[in-house]
N, C-alpha and C positions, 0 to 999 in steps of 0.2 A: 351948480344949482340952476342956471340960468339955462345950461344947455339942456338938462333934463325936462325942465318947463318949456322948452321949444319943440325937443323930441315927441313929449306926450301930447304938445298941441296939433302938430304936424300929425302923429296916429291916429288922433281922431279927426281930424282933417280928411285924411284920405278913406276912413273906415265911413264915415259920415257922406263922400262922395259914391261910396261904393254901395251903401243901401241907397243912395237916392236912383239909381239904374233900375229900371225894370228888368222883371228879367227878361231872356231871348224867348221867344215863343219856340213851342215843339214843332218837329216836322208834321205835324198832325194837325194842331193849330193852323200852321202856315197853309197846311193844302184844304181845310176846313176855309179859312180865308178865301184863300184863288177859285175855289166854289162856289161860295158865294156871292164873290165880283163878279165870275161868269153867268151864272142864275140870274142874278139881280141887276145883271147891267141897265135893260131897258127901262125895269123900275127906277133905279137910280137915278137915270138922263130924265125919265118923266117927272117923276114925283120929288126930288131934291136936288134937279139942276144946281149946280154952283156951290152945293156944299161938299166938303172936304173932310176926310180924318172924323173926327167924336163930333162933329155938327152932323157927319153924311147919318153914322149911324143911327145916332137922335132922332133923325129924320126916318130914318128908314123904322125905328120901331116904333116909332110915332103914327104910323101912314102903316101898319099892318094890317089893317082891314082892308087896305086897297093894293097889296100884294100878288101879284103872281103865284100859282101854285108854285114852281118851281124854286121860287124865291123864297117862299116859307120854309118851305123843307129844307133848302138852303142853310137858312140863318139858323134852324130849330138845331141845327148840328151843332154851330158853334158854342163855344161855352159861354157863361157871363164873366165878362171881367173881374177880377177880384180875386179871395182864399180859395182852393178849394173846399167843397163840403166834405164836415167832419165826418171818420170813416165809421160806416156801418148806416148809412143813412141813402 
């Protein structure tokens, strides 16, 4: 009995480690990304020196009116983080 209540705790142990992983972004994502770093470098060093990761971005949507063309167009590519939208929409 004891071993069963160890097994089933251990299952969801590991099932519970395995949703908290995001997923891997697509190749598509990823090179939607390195477009974006490369568009938006200058804006970035200007407009949000020294921030990092989800501060850089906050920043950078924050500070869209003061944007680069290239950079907008940039970012407009990327998606928004989160589900996608439900289909037919």
């Amino acid at each position: 009995m004891k071993f069963k209540i160890a097994l089933t705790l251990a299952a969801f142990a590991v099932a519970g480690s395995a949703l908290a992983q995001p997923p891997a972004p697509t190749p598509e994502m990823q090179a939607a990304r390195q477009a974006m770093r490369q568009a938006c470098a200058a804006d970035m060093k200007t407009l949000c020196d020294g921030k990092e990761g989800r501060e850089m971005m906050q920043c950078m949507r924050q500070s869209q009116d003061k944007l680069s063309a290239p950079c907008k167009d940039a970012m407009s590519k990327m998606r928004p983080a989160g589900p996608p939208p439900p289909a037919g929409k």
